[in-house]
N, C-alpha and C positions, 0 to 999 in steps of 0.2 A: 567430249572425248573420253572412250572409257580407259581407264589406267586399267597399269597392268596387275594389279593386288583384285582387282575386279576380274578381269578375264583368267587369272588363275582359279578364280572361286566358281566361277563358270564349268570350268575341265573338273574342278573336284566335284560338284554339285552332279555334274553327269556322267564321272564316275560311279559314285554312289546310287546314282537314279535308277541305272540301267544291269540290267545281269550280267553273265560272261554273255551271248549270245547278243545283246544289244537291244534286247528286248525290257518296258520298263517296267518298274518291280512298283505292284498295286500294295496298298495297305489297306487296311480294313474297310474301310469307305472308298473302295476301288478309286482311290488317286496317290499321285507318285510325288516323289519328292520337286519336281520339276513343278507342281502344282502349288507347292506349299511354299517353296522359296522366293523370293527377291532379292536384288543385291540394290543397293543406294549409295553413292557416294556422300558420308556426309562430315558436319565436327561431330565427334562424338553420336549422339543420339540425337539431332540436331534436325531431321528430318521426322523422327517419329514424331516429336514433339510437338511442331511445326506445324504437322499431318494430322493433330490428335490423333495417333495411332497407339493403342491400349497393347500391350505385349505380353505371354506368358513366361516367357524365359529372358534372360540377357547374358550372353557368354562373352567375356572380354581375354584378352592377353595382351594387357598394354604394358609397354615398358616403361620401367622405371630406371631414367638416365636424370645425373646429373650434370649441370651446367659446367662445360668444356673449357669457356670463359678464364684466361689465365688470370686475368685481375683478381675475377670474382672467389676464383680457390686462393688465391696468395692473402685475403683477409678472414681477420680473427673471427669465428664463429662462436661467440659467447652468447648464455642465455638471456642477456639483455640487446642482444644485436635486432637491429631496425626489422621491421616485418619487409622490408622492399628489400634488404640482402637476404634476407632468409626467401624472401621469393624467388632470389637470382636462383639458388641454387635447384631448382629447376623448371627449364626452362619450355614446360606444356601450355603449361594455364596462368589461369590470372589466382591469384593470392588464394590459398585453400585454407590457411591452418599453419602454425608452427610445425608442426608434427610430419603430416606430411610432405610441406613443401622443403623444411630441411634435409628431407630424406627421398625426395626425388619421386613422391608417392601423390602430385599434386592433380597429375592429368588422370588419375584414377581414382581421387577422389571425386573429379568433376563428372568424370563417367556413372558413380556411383549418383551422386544427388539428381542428375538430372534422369538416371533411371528408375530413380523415387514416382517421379513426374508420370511416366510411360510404363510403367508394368504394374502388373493388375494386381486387385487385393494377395490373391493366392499366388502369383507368380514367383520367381525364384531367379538370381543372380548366380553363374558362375566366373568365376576370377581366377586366370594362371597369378600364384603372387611371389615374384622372386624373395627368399627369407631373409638378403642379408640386411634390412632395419631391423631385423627382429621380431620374432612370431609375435609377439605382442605387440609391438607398432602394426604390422598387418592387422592381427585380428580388431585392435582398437579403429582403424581407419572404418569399417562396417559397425561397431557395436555403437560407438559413440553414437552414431546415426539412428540407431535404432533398430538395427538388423541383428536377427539370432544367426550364429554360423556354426556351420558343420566344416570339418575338414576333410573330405573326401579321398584325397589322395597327396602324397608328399616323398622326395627325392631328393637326391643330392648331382649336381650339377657342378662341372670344373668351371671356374674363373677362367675368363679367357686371360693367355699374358698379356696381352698388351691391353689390360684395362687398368686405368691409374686409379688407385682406390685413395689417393693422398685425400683426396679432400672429405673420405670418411674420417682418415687415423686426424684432422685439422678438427672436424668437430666433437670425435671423442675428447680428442685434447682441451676443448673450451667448454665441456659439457658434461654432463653425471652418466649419458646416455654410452650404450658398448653395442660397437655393431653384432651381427653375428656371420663366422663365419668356419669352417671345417678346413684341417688339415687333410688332403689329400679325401675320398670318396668314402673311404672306409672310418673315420674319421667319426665318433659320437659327441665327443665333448665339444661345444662351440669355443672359439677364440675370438676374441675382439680384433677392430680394425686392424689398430698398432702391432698386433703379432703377426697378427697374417703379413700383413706388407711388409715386416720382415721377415717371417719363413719365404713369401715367396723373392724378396729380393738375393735370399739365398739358395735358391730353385727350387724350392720345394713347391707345389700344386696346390692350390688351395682353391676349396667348394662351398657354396652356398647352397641351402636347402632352396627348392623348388614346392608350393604346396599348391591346391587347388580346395580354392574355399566355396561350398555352396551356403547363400544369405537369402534370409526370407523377412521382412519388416516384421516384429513383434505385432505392432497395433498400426497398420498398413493403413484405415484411414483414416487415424490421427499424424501419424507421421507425415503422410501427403501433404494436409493441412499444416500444419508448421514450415515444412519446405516451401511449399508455394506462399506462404506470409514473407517467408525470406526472399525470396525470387521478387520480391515489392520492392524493392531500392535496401533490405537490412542482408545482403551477401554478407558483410564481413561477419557479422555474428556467426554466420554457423564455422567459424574456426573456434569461438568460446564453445559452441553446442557439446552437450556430455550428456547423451540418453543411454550409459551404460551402465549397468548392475548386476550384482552378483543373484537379488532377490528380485522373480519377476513381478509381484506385487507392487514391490517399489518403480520397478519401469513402470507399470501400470499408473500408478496414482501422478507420478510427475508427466509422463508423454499427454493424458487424458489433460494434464492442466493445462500445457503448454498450447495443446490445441485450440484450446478454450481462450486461452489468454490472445493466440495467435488470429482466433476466427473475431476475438472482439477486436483488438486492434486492426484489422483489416475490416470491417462493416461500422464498426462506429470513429468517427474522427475525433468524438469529446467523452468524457464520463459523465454519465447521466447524474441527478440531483439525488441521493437518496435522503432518507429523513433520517432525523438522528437515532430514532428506536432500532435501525438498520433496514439494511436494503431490504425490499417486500420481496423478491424473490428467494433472497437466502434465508427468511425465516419462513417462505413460505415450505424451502425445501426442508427446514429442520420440524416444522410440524409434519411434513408430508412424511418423513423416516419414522416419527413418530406414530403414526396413522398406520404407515404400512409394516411395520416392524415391530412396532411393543405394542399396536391397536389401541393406542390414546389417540382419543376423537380433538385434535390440538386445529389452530388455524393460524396462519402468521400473526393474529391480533393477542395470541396468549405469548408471544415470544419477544422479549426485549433484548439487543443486540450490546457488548459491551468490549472494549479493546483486551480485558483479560481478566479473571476472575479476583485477581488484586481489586482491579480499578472497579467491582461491580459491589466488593464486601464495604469496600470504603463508602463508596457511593449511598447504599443502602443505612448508613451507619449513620451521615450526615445528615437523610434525609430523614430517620427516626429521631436523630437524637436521643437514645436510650442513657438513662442514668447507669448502669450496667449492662454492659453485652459478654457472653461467656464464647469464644471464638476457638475452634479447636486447633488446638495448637499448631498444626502444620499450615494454616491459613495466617497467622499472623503476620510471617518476614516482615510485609510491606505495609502492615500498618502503621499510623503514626508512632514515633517513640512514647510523647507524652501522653497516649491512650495505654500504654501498656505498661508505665511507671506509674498512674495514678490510683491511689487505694483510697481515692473516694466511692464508697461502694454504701454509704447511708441511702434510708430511703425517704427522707424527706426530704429533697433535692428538689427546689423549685424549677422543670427546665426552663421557664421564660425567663428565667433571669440568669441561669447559672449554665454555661456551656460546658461543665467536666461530661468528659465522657471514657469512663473505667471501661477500657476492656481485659479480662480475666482469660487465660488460656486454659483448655483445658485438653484432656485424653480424648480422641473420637472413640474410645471403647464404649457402648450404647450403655451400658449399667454402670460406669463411672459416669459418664456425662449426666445421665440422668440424676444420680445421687446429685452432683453439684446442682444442678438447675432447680430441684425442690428446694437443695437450704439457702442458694444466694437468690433465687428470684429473679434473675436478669427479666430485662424488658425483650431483649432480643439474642435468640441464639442461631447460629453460623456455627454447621459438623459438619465434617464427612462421617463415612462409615467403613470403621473393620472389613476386612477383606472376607472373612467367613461369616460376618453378619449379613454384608450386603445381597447375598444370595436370595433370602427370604424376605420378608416383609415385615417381622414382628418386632425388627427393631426398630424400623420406620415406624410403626402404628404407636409403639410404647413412646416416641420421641413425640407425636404427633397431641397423645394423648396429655403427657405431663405440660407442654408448652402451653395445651392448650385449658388447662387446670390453672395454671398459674397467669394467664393472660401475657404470656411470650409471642411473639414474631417467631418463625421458624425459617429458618434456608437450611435447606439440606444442601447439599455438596456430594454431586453423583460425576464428578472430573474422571475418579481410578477407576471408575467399574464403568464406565460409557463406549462403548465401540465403534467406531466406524467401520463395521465388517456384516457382510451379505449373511453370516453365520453370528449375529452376537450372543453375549453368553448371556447367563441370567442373571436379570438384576431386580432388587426385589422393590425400590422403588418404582420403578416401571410398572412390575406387574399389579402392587395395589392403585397406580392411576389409572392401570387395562379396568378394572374394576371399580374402582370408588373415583369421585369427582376429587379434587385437591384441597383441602380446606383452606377458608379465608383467611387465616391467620399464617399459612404454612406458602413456600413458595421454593422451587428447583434451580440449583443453579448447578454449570456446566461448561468446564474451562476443555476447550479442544484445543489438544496437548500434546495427543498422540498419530499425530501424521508420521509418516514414516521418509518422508525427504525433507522438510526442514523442518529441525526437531525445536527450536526458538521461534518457531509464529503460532501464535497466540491469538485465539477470539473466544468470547463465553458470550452463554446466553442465558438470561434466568424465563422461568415458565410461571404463569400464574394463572388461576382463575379469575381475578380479579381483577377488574377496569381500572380502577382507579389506581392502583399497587402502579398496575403497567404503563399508565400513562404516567404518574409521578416519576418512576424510576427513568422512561424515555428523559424526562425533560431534565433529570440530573445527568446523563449523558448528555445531552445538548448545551447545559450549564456548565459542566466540569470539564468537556472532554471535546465537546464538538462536533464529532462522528467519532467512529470506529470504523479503521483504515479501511477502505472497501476491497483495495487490493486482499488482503488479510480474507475479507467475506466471499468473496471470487473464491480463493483457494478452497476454503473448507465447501463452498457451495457446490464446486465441482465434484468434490467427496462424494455429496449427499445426491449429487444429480446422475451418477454414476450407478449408485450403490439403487437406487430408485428406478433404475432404466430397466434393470436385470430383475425387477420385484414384481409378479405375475400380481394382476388386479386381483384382491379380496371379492368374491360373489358372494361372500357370505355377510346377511346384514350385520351393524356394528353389535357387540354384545349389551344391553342394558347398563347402564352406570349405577352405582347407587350414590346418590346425594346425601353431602356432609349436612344431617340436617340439624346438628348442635348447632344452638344461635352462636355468634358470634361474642365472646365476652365484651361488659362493656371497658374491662378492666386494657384489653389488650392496646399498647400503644398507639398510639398515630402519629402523622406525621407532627416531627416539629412545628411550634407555631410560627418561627421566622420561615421556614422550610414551605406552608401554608402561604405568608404573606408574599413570597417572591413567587412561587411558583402562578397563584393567584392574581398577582398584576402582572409577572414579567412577559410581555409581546416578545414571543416565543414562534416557531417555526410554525407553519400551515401544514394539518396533516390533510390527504387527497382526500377530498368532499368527494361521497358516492356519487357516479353519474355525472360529473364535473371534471376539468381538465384545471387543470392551476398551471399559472406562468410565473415564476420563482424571482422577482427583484428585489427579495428580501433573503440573500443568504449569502455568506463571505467564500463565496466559490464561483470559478471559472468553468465558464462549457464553451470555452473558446475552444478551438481544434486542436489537438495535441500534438505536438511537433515531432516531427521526425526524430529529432537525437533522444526527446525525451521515452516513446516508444524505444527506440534501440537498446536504451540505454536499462529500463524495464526488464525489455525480455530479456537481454544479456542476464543481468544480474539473477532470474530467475533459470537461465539453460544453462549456467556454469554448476560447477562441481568442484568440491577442496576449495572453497576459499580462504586465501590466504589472510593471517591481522591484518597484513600493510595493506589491502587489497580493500579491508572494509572499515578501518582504523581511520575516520572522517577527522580527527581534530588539526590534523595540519591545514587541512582543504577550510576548514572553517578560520581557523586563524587566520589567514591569507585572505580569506573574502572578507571578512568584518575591517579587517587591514586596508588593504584596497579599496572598497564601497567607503568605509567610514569613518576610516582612521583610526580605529580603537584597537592601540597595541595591547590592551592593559587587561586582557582574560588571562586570570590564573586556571581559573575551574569551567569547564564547558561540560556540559548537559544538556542531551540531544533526547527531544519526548515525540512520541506522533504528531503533536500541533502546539503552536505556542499556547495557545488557550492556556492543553493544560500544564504548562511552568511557570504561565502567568498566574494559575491560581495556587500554584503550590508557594508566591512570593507573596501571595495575597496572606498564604497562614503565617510566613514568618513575619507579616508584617500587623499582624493579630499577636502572635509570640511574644512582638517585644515591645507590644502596647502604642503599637505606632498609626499613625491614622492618614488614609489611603486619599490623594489629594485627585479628584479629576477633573480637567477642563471641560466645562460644557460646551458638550459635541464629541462627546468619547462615543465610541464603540460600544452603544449598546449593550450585546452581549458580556462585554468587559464586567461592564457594571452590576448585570442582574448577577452574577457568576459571584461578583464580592460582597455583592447581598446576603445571598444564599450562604455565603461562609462568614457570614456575619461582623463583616469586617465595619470600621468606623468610617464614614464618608467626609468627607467634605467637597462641594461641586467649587470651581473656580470657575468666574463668570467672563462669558467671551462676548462679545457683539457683530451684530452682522457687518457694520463697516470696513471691521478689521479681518473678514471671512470666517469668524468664529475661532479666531488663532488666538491661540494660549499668548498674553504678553508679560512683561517684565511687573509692569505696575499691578495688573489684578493679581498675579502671583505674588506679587510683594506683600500686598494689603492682605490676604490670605493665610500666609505662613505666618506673620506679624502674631495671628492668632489661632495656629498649630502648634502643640507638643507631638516633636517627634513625627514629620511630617514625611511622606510616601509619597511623592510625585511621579502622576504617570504621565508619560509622551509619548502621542503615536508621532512616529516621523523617518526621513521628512517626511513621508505621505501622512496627512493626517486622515482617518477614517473616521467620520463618516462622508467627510466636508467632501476632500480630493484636493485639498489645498497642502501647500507643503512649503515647510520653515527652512529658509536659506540659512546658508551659515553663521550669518552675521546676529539671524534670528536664535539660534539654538545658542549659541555661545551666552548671548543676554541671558537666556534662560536658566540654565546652566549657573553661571554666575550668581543667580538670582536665588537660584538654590543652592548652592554652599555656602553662602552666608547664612543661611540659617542652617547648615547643616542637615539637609536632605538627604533622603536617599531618592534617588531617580532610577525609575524604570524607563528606559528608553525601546518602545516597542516600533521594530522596524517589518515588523510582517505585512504591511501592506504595502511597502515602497517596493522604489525597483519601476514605476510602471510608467516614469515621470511624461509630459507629453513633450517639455522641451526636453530631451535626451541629450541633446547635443551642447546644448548653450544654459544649463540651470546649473552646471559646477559640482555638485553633490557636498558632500559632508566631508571634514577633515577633524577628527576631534582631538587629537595628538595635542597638538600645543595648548589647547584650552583645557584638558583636562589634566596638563601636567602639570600648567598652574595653578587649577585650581586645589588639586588633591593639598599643594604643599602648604594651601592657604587654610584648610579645615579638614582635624584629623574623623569627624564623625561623615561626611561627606560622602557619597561613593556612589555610582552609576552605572547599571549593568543594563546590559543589552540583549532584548529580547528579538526574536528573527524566526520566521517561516519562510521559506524557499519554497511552496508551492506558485508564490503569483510571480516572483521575479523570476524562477526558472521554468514556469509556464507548466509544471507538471502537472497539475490538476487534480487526480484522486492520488495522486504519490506526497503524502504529509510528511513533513517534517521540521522540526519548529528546535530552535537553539537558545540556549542562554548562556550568556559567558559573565562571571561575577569576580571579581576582584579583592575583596575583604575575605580573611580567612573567618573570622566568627560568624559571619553573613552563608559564607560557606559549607559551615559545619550545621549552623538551623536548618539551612535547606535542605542536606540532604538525610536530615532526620524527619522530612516528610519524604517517606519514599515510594508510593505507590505510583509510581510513572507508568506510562503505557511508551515502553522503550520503540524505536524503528525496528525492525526487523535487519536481519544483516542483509538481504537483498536489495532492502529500502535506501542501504548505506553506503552499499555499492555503487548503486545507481547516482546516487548524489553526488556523492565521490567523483565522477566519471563526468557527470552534467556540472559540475564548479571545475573542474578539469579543463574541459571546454570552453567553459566561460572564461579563465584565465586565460587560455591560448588566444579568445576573442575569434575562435569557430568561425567563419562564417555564417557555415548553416546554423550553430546554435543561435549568436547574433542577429542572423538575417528573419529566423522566428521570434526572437523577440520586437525588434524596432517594427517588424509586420505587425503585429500584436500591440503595441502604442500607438500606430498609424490607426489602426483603425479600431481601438477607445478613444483616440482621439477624434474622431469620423462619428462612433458612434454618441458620444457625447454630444456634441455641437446639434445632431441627429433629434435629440431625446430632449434639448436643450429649448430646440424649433418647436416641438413635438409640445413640449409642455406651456409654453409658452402662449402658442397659436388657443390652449383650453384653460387661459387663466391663473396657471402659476407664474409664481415669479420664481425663478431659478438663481443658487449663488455658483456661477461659473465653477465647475474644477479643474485641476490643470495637471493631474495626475490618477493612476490609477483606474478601480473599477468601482468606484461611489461616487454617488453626490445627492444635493439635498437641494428642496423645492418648499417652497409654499403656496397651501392652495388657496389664494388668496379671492380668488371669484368664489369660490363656494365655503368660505367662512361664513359660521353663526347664521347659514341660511337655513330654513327648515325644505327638506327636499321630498321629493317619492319619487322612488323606484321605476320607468315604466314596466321592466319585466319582473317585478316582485309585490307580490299581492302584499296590501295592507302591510310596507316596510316604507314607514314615515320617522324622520328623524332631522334633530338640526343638527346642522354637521359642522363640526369643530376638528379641532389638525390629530384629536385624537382616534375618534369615530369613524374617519375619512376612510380610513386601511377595510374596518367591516364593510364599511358602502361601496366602495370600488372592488373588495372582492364577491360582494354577493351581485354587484351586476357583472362583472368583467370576468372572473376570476383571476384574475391579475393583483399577486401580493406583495405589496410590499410592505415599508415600516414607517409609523406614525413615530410624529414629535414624541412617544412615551418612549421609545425605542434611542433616538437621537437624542434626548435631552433639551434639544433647542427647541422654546417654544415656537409653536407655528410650523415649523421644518417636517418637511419627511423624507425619508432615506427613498433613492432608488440604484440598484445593481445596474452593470447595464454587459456584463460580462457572458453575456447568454449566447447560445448559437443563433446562428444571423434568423433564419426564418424564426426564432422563438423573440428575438429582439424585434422584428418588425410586427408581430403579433401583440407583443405589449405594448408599442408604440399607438395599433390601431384599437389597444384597448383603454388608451388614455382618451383618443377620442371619442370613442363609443360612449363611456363613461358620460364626459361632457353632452353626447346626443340624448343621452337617455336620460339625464337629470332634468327634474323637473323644478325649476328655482324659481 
């Protein structure tokens, strides 16, 4: 049936079509409008859609009515009221936006997003838009979206009487917000609700501007892509969405991310594995700017990735060991305190025996710096450069030269003068690496600082010539830190992939380099010899063998599929704009979870880092500080351990046996402490890592107990719980009563609690690791090692929002999780078969994404290869990891890794078809050995 809003448009159309005479009116391409037009009945744009029908124009005149509803006007509209009243009041669509739909603008926002969908790059929106929200609530309903608008045309319009504006003057009343509205036609100054509805209850006339906005998408197909990610099940987000700014540079850089972040979240369901030096693509892109931009012939292998140039000077600092470092002064903040009190600056300093390390502040002005660096001699110097030096080169050269006179380490620091922009300026490091190779003693670093939408995210990268520099410095990111937030490398990558997209190919071949051909001194430092001895043994992460594919059961990360709320939750926290402290201010949400999950009322001081790793190593130095010796169960967390190595910390291993699952008990810890001074107890729990076994209550309490009698401190690390397989029937932790006992029973005592929220809230590349400490002297050492790689406020958001959920007990968050236990519990028993059926013996886990195996068929047998020429070897539980990945490529981690003789670690937290490909590489494994 065709209605009658149809058959009027019919009489206009062929009004229009035909002349006075009735004859039809031809346009250039001799056809009439009768040719061009269609009419459809549909919702909205609900047909074109539907139709994929691609559009040039869209012209709307949709009303904006609010809900008539007596109820719904007689309640208070304040700016905490529910998003389902704030949707009553009007009553088009389904939930658009605070903004909108409080102001009756909710059916033309939906007109607007789903016109994103159906009109073309270059197309253009018009909109009749009645003004009384106020021309800024109009213009904002298109800008936030990502539309430029013009204002074509604008009027003034009488109020009809009989429209009841009450329930505007209701929400002015409960709100900062003032409508807009004109005395009488002639009428300039606007008045809010509350006058107008009394001038007119005193009969006076009152008008609302009428405007006619035309809107064109800024970056039409990125915009698309974001809307249609939303259009996937994340609608409510686009009420946070904010693509409006005053600078279109900054639209540019955030809409191009958004898109980016939106096309990954819709094509991949997990975040892929990257290595700790950082993602290959993001340093592939930062040599590639390199190459195409300042003409350094650079490749992702001269570029190591680090969370922030704090955390890269530290790093570097630890790995030298220099008896003096001279550090330019605006680099020190985050160093240690005791590095930059100490005036041990002699040069007879044995470093294998003596860990002082003097760092010296100095001025980046290049002929002061240089004057110090002749008379004190540092082993290693860390400058930036003057802003009028940095221009040319010659202060670089003169830096390059004296360091390397003196047998100095060099890091220049090129953060202020580095650009992300299609036009950079000149910068005189640069141009002598356009020219000269980098010397081996000398190396680049480069803190990206200067994005222009969130001015607190942080990633560096240092540059070297040198292999061994690069791979050392990787593996202290892997040691100290873990990764470097990938989210964090996403952003800046899209910078670089942008800025590269627009950079026409060089035809011109590269310019000649000249070669630093000064030998290298033999004077100039190396690494530390502990720094040497860990890096050396410690079974560390697999970098991609060329021509080889690697299957990852050796790494403490999930590529399980990322759940809906935690996605949501993501892009929210990156399409908002102004956020509020309370909004990113996590310590309530954390208090509340450690409360809940594990009873521990008793954090004074919390401290949020990208991954526990690094807060566990920052307790590793106050527990060096105060001479205190670092206690682990064998069957710790690998990584844990090489990381306290490397920081030189004191060990003692406390011995567990297979019977008991390799569970930390009362009696070995007894007989242990008996013979500690000042003992550091770690406990992974309950999930124990590596095992997958995990200490009931009745277990940890013992523990506990067993350590305040001697007066321990206890590191309780809970970043791998959360995953348990009985979810329902294992009780969880309540630590409340036992540690209120025990605090009153020993005053040196005290137990802090370490926590990562990537595996219990299923995040995946979203890091975030806690620590909450209770002693204030304990308090004040920590955070006099300061160089943390902090969350990002978006990072904090999101977590915020995702422990939000999780108190509420979400479904959907919930029903992602207990899916996600169901099936490591699935795939365990899986893996369990798998290994079983080739020879191990397996110790059952009963949580989590680890466990541990013995390959007990192929001990102290001598084997060969069938697909590896002349690769003969007897194979023991440490050698096993090389033999299985040179036939399989399948890595995982030998007993050197686990600590438990015999035992080997495997993940099983993999995407499914990558899980069943290591499953068929355990058996391949066993086909191909020849025993």
């Amino acid at each position: 049936m065709v209605t009658f809003q149809v058959k009027i448009s019919w009489i206009n159309l062929y009004l229009n079509a035909l002349d006075e005479k009735g004859q039809p009116i031809l346009d250039s391409e001799n056809r009439t409008l009768l040719d061009r037009v269609e009419f459809h009945e549909s919702d909205l744009l609900a047909y074109c859609r539907d139709n994929d029908i691609q559009i040039e124009r869209i012209v709307g005149c949709i009303p904006q009515i609010l809900n008539p509803n007596p109820d719904a006007m007689s309640k208070m509209i304040t700016e905490n009221a529910s998003e389902e009243f704030l949707h009553s009041l009007s009553n088009y669509c389904a939930l658009q936006g605070f903004v909108e739909d409080q102001f009756g603008l909710g059916l033309i926002a939906r007109a607007v997003e789903e016109g994103i969908s159906v009109i073309k790059s270059t197309g253009i929106m018009i909109f009749n838009m009645g003004g009384r929200p106020g021309q800024a609530v109009c213009k904002r309903l298109f800008e936030r979206r990502g539309f430029r608008i013009t204002k074509l045309w604008q009027t003034k319009i009488l109020q009809a009487a009989d429209t009841d504006i009450s329930a505007l003057v209701e929400i002015e009343k409960n709100s900062p917000h003032r409508f807009e509205f004109f005395m009488g036609l002639s009428g300039d100054q606007p008045i809010c609700a509350r006058t107008a509805w009394a001038y007119g209850k005193a009969g006076g006339r009152i008008s609302h501007a009428l405007s006619v906005y035309s809107c064109q998408l800024r970056q039409p197909n990125q915009v698309k892509t974001i809307f249609d990610f939303l259009k996937t099940g994340f609608q409510e987000i686009s009420g946070s969405l904010d693509l409006s700014f005053q600078d279109d540079s900054v639209a540019d850089e955030k809409i191009s991310f958004l898109a980016y972040l939106a096309s990954t979240f819709k094509e991949n369901a997990y975040f892929p594995y990257e290595p700790p030096a950082g993602s290959l693509r993001f340093r592939s892109l930062i040599a590639g700017f390199m190459k195409k931009y300042h003409h350094i012939p650079l490749n992702s292998g001269n570029v190591v990735v680090f969370p922030s140039r704090a955390v890269a000077i530290e790093n570097a600092l630890r790995l030298f060991s220099p008896r003096l470092a001279i550090v330019d002064e605006h680099l020190t903040r985050h160093l240690p305190r005791q590095w930059l009190t100490s005036l041990n600056i002699e040069t007879g300093i044995d470093r294998a025996t003596d860990d002082v390390r003097t760092v010296i502040e100095a001025p980046s002005q290049s002929d002061l710096m240089i004057e110090l660096i002749k008379k004190l001699k540092p082993q290693v110097v860390v400058t930036g450069m003057a802003h009028f030096e940095a221009v040319t080169s010659s202060a670089f050269v003169q830096l390059l030269d004296v360091t390397r006179e003196i047998g100095s380490r060099l890091f220049i620091d090129i953060s202020d003068h580095f650009e992300l922009s299609s036009l950079p300026s000149s910068n005189g490091v640069l141009k002598y690496l356009a020219a000269n190779s980098l010397p081996s003693h000398a190396a680049i670093l480069c803190g990206l600082v200067k994005n222009q939408v969130y001015m607190d995210l942080e990633v560096a990268f240092v540059i070297s010539e040198e292999e061994p520099i690069l791979k050392a410095l990787s593996k202290t990111v892997e040691l100290l830190e873990g990764n470097t937030a990938p989210i964090s490398q996403y952003y800046y990558g899209c910078l670089f992939h942008e800025l590269l997209s627009f950079q026409l190919p060089d035809r011109h071949l590269p310019a000649q380099r000249k070669c630093d051909k000064s030998a290298s001194s033999t004077d100039i430092i190396g690494f530390s010899s502990s720094a040497i001895s860990v890096l050396n043994n410690a079974e560390l992460s697999i970098d991609q063998i060329e021509n080889s594919y690697l299957i990852h059961m050796d790494v403490d990360q999930s590529f399980l599929p990322t759940p809906f709320p935690v996605k949501a939750a993501i892009f929210e926290s990156f399409s908002r704009q102004n956020m509020s402290e309370s909004e990113i201010d996590i310590t309530t949400s954390i208090k509340q979870f450690v409360k809940t999950t594990y009873g521990f009322p008793f954090g004074i001081d919390f401290t949020y880092a990208d991954s526990s790793l690094t807060l566990f190593n920052k307790m590793v130095l106050c527990c060096i500080q105060e001479g205190g010796t670092l206690c682990f169960p064998v069957g710790t967390n690998g990584s844990y351990v090489y990381s306290a190595k490397f920081l030189k910390a004191k060990i003692v291993n406390i011995p567990t046996k297979s019977e008991e699952g390799f569970k930390l008990t009362e009696n070995a810890l007894n007989q242990v402490l008996n013979n500690v001074k000042t003992p550091w107890v770690y406990i992974s729990g309950p999930t124990i890592n590596p095992t997958g076994r995990v200490y009931d209550q009745k277990e940890i309490e013992n523990l506990l107990t067993t350590c305040a009698k001697f007066g321990a401190r206890v590191m309780i690390d809970t970043s791998f719980s959360g995953l348990e397989f009985d979810y329902e029937g294992w009780g969880g932790w309540n630590l409340e009563g036992v540690l209120s006992r025990l605090y009153l029973s020993s005053s040196s005592f005290s137990v802090c609690l370490l926590g990562e929220l990537s595996s219990m809230m299923l995040t995946g590349a979203l890091k975030f690791g806690f620590l909450a400490l209770n002693q204030l002297p304990l308090i004040d050492l920590f955070h006099s090692f300061s160089g943390l790689s902090r969350p990002h406020s978006t990072v904090k958001y999101a977590i915020k929002k995702l422990l939000g959920l999780r108190e509420k007990k979400s479904e959907e968050m919930w029903g992602a999780v207990t899916r996600q236990i169901k099936d490591l519990r699935s795939r365990s028993r899986r893996l369990e078969e798998t290994l079983e059926s080739c020879g191990w013996d397996v110790l059952e886990p009963h949580a989590g994404f680890s466990m541990v195996a013995k390959p007990t068929l192929y001990l102290n047998k001598t084997t060969r290869l069938k697909n590896a020429i002349d690769y003969e070897v007897k194979l023991d539980d440490s050698n096993i990891r090389g033999a299985i990945l040179k036939a399989t490529g399948l890595c995982i981690n030998s007993s050197s890794w686990t600590g438990i003789p015999g035992y080997c670690r495997f993940t099983i937290a993999l995407e499914e078809s990558e899980f069943q490909k290591a499953l068929d590489c355990i058996a391949e494994f066993k086909r191909i050995v020849r025993l």
